[in-house]
TIVO-2410 file (N, C-alpha, C; in nm, 3 decimals):
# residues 152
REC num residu      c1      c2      c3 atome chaine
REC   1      X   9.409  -2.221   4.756     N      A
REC   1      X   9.295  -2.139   4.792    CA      A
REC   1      X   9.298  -2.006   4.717     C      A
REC   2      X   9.372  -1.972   4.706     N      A
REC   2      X   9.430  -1.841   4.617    CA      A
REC   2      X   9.376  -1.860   4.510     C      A
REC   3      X   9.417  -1.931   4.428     N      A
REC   3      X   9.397  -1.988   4.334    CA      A
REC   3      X   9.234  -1.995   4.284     C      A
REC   4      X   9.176  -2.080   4.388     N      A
REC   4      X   9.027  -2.104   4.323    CA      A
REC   4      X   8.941  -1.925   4.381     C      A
REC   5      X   8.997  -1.842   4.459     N      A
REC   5      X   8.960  -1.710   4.506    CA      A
REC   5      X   8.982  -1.603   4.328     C      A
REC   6      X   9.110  -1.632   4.315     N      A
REC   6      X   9.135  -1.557   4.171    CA      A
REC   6      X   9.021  -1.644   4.088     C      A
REC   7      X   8.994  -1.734   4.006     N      A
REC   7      X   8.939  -1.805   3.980    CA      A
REC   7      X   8.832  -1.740   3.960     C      A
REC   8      X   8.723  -1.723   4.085     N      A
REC   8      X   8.626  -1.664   4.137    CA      A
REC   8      X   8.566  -1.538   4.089     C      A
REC   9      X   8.682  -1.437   4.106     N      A
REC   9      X   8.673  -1.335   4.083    CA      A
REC   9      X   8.674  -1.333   3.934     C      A
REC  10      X   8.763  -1.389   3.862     N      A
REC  10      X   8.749  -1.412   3.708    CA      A
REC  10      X   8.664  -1.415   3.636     C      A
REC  11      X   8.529  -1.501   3.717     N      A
REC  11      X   8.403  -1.585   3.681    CA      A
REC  11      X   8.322  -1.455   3.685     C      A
REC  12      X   8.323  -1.405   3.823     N      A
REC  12      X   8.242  -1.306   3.853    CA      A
REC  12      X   8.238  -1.212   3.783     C      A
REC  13      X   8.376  -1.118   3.740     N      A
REC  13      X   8.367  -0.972   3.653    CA      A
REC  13      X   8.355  -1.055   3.500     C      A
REC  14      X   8.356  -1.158   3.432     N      A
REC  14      X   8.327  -1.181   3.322    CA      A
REC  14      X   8.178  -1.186   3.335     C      A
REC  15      X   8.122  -1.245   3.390     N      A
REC  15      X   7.940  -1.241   3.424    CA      A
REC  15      X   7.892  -1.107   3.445     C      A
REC  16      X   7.944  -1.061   3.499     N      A
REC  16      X   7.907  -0.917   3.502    CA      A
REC  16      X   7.937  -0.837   3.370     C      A
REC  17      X   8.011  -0.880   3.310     N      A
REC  17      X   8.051  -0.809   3.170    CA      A
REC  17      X   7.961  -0.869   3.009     C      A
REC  18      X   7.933  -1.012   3.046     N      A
REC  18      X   7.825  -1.053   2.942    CA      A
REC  18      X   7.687  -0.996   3.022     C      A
REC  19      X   7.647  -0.940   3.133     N      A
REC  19      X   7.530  -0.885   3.088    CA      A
REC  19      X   7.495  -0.728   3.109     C      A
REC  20      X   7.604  -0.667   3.061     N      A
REC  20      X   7.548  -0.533   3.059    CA      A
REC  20      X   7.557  -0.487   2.901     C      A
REC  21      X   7.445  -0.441   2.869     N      A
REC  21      X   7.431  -0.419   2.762    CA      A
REC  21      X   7.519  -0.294   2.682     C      A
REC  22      X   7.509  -0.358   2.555     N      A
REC  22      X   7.616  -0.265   2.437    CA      A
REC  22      X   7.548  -0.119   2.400     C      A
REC  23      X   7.677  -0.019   2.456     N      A
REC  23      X   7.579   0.112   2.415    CA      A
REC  23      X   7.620   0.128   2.276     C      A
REC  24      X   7.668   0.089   2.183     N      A
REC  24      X   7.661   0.134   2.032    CA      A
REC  24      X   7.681  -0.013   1.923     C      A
REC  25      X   7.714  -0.023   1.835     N      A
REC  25      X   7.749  -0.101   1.711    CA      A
REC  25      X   7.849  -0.133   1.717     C      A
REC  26      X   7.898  -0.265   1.669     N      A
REC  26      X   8.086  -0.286   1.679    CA      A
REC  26      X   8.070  -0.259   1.518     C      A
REC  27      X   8.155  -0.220   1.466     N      A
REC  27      X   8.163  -0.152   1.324    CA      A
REC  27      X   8.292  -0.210   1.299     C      A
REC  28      X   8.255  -0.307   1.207     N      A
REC  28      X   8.448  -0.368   1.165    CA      A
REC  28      X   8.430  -0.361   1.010     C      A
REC  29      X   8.550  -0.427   0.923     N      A
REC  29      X   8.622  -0.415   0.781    CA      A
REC  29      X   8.496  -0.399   0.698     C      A
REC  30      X   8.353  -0.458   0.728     N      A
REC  30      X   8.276  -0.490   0.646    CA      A
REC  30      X   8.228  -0.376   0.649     C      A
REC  31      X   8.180  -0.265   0.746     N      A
REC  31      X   8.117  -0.151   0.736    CA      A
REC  31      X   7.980  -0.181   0.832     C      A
REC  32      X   7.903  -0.065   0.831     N      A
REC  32      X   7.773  -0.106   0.913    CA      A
REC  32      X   7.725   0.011   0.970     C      A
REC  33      X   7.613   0.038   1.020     N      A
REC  33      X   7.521   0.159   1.028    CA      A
REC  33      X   7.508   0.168   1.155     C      A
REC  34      X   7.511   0.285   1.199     N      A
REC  34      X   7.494   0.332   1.372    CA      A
REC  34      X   7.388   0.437   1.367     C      A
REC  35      X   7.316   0.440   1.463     N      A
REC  35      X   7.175   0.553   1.483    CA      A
REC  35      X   7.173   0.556   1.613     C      A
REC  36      X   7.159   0.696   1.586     N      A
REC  36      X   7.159   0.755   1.789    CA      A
REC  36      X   7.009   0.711   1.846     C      A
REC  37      X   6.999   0.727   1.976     N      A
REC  37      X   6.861   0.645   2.036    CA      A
REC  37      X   6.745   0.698   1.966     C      A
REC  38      X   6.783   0.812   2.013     N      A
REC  38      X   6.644   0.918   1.930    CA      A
REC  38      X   6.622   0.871   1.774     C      A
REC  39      X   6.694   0.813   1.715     N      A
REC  39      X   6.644   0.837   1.562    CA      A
REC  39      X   6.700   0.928   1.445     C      A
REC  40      X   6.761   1.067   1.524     N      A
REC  40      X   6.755   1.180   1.442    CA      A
REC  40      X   6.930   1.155   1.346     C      A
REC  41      X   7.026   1.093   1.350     N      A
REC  41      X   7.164   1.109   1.361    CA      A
REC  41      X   7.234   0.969   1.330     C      A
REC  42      X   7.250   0.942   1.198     N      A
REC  42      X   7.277   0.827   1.131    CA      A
REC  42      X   7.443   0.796   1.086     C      A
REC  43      X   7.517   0.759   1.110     N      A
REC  43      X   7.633   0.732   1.041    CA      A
REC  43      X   7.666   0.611   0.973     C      A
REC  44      X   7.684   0.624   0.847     N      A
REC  44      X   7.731   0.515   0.727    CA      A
REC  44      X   7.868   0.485   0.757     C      A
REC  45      X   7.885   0.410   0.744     N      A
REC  45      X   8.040   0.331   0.753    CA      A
REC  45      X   8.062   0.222   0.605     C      A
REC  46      X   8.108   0.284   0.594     N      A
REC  46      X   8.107   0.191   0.425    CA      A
REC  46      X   8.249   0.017   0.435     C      A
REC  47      X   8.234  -0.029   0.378     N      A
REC  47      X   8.328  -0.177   0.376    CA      A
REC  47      X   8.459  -0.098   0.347     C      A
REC  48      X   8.550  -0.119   0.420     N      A
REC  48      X   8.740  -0.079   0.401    CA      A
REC  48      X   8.701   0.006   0.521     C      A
REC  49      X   8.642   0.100   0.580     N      A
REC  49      X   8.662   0.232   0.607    CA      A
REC  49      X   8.746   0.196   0.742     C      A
REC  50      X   8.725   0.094   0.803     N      A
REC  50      X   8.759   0.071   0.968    CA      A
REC  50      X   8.850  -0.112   0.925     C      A
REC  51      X   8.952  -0.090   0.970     N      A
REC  51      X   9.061  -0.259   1.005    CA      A
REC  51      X   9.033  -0.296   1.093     C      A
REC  52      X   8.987  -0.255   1.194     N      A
REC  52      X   8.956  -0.357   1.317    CA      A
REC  52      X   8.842  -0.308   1.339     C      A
REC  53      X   8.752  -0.350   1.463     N      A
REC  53      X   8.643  -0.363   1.500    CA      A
REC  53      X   8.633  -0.269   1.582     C      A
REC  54      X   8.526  -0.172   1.558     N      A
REC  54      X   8.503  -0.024   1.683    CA      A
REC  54      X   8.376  -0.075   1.700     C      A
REC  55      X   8.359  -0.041   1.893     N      A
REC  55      X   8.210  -0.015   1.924    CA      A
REC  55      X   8.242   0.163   1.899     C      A
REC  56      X   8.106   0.173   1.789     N      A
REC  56      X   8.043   0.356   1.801    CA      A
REC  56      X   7.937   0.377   1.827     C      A
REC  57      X   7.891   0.479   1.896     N      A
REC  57      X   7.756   0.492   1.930    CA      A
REC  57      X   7.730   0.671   1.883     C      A
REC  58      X   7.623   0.676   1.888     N      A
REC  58      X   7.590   0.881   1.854    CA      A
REC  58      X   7.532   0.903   2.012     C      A
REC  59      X   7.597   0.997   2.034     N      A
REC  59      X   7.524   1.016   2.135    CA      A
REC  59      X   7.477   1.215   2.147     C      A
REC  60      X   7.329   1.203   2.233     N      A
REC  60      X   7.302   1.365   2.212    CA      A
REC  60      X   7.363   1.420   2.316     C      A
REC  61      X   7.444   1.521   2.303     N      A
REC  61      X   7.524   1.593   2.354    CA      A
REC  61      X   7.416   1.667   2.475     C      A
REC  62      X   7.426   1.717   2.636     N      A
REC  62      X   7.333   1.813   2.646    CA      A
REC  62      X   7.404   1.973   2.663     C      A
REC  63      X   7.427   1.993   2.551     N      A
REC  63      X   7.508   2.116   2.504    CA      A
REC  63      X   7.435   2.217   2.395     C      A
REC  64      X   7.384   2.309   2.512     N      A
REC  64      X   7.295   2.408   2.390    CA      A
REC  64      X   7.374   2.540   2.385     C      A
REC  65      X   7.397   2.530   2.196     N      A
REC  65      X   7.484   2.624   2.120    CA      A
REC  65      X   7.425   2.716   2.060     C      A
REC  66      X   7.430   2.834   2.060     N      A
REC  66      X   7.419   2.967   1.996    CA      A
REC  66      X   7.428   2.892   1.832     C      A
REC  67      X   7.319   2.933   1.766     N      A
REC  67      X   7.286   2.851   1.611    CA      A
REC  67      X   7.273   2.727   1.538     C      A
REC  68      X   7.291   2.672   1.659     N      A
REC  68      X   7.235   2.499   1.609    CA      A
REC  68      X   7.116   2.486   1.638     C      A
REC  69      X   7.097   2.445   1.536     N      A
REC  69      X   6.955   2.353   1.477    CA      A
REC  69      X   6.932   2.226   1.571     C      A
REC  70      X   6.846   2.195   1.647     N      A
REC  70      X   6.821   2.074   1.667    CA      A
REC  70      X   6.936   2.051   1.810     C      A
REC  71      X   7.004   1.975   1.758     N      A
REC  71      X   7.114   1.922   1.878    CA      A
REC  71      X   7.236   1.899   1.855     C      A
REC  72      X   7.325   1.851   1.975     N      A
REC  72      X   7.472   1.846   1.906    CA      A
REC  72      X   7.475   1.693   1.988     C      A
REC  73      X   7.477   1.624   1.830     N      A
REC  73      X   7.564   1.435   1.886    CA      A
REC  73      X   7.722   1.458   1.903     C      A
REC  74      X   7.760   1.367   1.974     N      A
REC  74      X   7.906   1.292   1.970    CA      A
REC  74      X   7.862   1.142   1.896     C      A
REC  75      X   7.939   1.159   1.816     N      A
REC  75      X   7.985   1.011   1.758    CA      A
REC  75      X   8.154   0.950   1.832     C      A
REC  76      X   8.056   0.868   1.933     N      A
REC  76      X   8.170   0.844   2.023    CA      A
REC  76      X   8.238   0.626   1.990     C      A
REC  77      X   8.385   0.625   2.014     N      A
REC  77      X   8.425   0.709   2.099    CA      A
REC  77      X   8.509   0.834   2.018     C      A
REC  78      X   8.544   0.925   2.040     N      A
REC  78      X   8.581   1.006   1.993    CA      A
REC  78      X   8.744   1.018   1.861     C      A
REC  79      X   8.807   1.056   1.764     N      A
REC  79      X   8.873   0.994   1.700    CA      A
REC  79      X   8.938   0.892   1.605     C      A
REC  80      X   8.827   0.867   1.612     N      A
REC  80      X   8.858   0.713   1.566    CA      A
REC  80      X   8.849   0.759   1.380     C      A
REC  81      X   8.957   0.751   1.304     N      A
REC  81      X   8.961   0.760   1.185    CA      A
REC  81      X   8.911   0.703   1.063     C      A
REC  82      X   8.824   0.740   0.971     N      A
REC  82      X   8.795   0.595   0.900    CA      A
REC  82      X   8.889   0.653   0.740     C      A
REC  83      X   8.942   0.512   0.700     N      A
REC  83      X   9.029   0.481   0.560    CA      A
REC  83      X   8.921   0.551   0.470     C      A
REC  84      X   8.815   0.511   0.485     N      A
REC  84      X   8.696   0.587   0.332    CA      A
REC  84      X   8.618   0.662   0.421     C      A
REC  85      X   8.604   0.786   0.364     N      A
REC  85      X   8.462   0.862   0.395    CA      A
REC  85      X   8.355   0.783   0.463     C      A
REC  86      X   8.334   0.809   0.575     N      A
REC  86      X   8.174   0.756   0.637    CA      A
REC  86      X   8.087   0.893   0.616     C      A
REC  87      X   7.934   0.873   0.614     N      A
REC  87      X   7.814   0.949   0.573    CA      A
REC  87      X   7.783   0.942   0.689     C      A
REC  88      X   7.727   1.078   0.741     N      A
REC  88      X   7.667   1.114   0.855    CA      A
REC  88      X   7.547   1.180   0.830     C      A
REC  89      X   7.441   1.122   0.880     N      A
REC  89      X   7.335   1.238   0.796    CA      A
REC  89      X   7.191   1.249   0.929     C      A
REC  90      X   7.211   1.408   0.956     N      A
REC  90      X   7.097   1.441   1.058    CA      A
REC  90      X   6.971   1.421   0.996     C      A
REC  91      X   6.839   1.371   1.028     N      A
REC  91      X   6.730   1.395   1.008    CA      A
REC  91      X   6.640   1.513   1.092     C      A
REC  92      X   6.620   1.637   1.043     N      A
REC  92      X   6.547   1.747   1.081    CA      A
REC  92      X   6.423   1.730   1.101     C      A
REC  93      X   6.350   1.637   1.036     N      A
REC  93      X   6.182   1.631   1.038    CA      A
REC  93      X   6.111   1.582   1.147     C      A
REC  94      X   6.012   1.679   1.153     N      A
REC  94      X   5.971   1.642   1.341    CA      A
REC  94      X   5.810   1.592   1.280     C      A
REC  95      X   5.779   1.505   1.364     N      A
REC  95      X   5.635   1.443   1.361    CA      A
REC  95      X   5.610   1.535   1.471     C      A
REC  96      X   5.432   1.501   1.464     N      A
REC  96      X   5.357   1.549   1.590    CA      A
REC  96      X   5.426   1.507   1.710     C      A
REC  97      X   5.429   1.380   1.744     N      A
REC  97      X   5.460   1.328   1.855    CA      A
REC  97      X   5.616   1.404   1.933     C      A
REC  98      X   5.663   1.467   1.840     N      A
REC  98      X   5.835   1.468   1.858    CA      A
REC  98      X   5.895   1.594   1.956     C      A
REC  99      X   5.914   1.551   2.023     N      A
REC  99      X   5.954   1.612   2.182    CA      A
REC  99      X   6.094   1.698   2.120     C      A
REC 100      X   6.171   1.659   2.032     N      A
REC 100      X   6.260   1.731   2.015    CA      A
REC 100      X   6.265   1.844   1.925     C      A
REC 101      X   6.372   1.941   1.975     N      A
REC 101      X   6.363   2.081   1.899    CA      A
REC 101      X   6.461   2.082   1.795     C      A
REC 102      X   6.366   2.037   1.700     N      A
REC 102      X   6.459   2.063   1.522    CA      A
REC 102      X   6.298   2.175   1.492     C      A
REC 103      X   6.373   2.310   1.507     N      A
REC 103      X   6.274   2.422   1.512    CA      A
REC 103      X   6.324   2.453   1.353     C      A
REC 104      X   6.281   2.429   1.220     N      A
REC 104      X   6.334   2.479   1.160    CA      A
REC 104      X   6.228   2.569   1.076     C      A
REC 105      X   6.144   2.653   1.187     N      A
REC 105      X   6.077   2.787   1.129    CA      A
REC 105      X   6.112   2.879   1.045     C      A
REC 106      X   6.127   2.964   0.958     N      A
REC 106      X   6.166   3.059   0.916    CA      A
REC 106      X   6.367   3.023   0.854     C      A
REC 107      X   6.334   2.928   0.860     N      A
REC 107      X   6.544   2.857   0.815    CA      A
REC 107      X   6.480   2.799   0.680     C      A
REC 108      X   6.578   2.839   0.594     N      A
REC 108      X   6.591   2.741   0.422    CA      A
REC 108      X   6.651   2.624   0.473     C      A
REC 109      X   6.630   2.518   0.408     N      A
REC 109      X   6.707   2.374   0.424    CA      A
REC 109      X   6.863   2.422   0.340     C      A
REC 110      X   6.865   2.453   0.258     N      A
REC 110      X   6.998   2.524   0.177    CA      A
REC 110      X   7.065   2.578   0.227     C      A
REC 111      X   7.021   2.644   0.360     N      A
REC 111      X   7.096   2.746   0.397    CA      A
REC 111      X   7.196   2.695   0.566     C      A
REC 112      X   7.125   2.556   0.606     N      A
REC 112      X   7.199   2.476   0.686    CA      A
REC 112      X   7.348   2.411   0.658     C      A
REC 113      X   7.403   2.423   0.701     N      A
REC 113      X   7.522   2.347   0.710    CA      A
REC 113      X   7.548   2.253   0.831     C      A
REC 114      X   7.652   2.110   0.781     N      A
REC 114      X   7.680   2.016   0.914    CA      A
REC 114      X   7.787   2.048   0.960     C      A
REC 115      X   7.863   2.077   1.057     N      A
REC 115      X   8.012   2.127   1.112    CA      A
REC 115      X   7.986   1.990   1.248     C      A
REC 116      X   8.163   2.020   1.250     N      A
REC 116      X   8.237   1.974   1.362    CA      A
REC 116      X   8.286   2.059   1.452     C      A
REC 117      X   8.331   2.015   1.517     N      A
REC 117      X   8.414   2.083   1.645    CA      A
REC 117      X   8.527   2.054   1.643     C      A
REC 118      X   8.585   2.164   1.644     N      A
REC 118      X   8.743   2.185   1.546    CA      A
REC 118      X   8.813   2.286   1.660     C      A
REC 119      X   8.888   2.270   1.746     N      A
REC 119      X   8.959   2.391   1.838    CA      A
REC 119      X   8.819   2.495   1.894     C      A
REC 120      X   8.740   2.402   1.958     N      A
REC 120      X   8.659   2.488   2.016    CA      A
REC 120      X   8.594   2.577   1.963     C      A
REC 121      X   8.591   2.517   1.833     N      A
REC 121      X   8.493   2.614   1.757    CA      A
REC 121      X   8.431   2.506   1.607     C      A
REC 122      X   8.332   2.572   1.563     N      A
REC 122      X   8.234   2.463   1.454    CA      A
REC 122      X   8.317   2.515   1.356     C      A
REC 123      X   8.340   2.423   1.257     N      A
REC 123      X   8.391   2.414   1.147    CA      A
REC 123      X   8.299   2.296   1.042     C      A
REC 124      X   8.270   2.410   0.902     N      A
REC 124      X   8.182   2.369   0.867    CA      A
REC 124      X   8.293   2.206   0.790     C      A
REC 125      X   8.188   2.102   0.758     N      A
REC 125      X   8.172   2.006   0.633    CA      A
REC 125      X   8.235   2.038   0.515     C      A
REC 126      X   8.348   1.929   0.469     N      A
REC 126      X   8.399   1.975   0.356    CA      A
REC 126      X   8.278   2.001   0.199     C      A
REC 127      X   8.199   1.861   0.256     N      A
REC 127      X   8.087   1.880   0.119    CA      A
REC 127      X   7.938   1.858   0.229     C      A
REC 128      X   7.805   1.855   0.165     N      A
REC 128      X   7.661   1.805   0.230    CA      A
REC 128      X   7.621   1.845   0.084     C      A
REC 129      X   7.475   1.711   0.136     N      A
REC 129      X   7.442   1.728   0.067    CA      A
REC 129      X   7.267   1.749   0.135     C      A
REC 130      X   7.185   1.808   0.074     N      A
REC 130      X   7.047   1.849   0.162    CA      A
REC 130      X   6.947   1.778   0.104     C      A
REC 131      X   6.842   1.679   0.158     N      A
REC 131      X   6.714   1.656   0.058    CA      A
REC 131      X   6.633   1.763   0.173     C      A
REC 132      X   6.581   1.848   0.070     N      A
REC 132      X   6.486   1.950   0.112    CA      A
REC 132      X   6.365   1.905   0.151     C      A
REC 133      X   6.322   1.787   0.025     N      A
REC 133      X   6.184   1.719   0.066    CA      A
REC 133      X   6.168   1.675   0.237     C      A
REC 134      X   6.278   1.563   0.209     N      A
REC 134      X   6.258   1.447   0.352    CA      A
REC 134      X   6.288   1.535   0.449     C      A
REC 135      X   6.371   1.658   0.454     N      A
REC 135      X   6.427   1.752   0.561    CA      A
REC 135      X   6.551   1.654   0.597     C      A
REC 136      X   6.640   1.623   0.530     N      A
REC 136      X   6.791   1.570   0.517    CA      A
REC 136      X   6.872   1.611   0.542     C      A
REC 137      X   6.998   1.624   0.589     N      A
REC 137      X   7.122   1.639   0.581    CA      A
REC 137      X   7.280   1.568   0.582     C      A
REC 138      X   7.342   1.564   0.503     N      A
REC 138      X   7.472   1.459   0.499    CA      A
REC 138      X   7.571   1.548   0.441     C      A
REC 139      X   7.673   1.479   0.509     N      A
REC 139      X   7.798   1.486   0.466    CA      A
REC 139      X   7.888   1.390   0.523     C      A
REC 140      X   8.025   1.355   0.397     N      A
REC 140      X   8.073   1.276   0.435    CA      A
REC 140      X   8.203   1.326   0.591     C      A
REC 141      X   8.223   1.195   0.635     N      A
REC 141      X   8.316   1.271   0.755    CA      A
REC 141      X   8.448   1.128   0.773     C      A
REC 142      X   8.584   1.188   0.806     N      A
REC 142      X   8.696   1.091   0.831    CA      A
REC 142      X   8.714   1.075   0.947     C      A
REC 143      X   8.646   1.136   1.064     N      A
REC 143      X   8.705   1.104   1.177    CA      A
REC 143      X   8.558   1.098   1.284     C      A
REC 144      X   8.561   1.034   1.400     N      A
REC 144      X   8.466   1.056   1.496    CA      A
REC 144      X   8.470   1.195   1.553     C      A
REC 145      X   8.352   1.240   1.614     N      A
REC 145      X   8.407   1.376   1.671    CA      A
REC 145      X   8.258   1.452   1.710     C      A
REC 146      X   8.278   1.518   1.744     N      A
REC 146      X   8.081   1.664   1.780    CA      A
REC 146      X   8.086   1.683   1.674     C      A
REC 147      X   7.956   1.682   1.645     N      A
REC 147      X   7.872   1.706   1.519    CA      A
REC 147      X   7.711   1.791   1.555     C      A
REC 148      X   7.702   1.893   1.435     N      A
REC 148      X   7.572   1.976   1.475    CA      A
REC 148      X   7.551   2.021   1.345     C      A
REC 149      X   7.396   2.097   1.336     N      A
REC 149      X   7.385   2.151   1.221    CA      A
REC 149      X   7.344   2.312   1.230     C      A
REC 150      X   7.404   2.399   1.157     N      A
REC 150      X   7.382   2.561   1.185    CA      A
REC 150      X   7.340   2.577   1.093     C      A
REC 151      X   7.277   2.693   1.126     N      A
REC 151      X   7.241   2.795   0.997    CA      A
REC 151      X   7.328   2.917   0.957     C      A
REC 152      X   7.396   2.901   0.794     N      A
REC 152      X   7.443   3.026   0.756    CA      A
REC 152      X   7.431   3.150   0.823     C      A
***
């Protein structure tokens, strides 16, 4: 009786586990692309960068910072190292419709930078790169972690 009770329970939390849905991408050896719900917050994962298989997801932080632009994602889960450079790249450009605040009034696109969160404090991107046109931003990044974009 034990037996078919364990059993039971086995059946049950696996059923319960095929249907709740995946909050991010499993990202394995081959590489593969993650985008936060909104749209705005893209990460490249290139082929080598990851040996085993990560679920990552972006997620928007609700953390409003003194000089960020727009918002602050987590690319969660947090740490996770990649072997090659992955590309992270915010999209700034707001349509009519767009509820979110990428206010970038009176800001140069040049004059943005992408940082992390480094000891409780932003630390800029070793490199970015900006398309001014599309309202772009990238840089490459080695580790998961908070991500935002400031102005100089």
């Amino acid at each position: 009786m034990a037996t078919t009770k364990t059993l039971l329970a086995a059946v049950l939390s696996l059923t319960a586990l095929v249907g709740c849905e995946q909050q991010g991408e499993t990202i394995g050896s081959r590489g593969g692309v993650v985008t936060s719900d909104d749209g705005r917050v893209t990460l490249e994962v290139p082929a080598g960068a990851l040996a085993d298989d990560v679920e990552l997801s972006i997620e928007l932080v609700d953390d409003e910072r003194d000089g960020v632009v727009g918002g602050v994602y987590a690319v969660e889960p947090a740490g996770v190292v990649f072997h090659r450079p992955a590309t992270l790249t915010f999209d700034l450009a707001a349509d009519a419709d767009d509820t979110r605040s990428f206010d970038l009034a009176g800001l140069a696109m040049e004059d943005l930078v992408l940082v992390t969160e480094k000891a409780e404090r932003w630390a800029p991107m070793a490199d970015r790169d900006v398309d001014a046109d599309a309202e772009l931003i990238s840089a490459s990044v080695l580790f998961t972690s908070t991500y935002a974009v400031v102005s100089r």
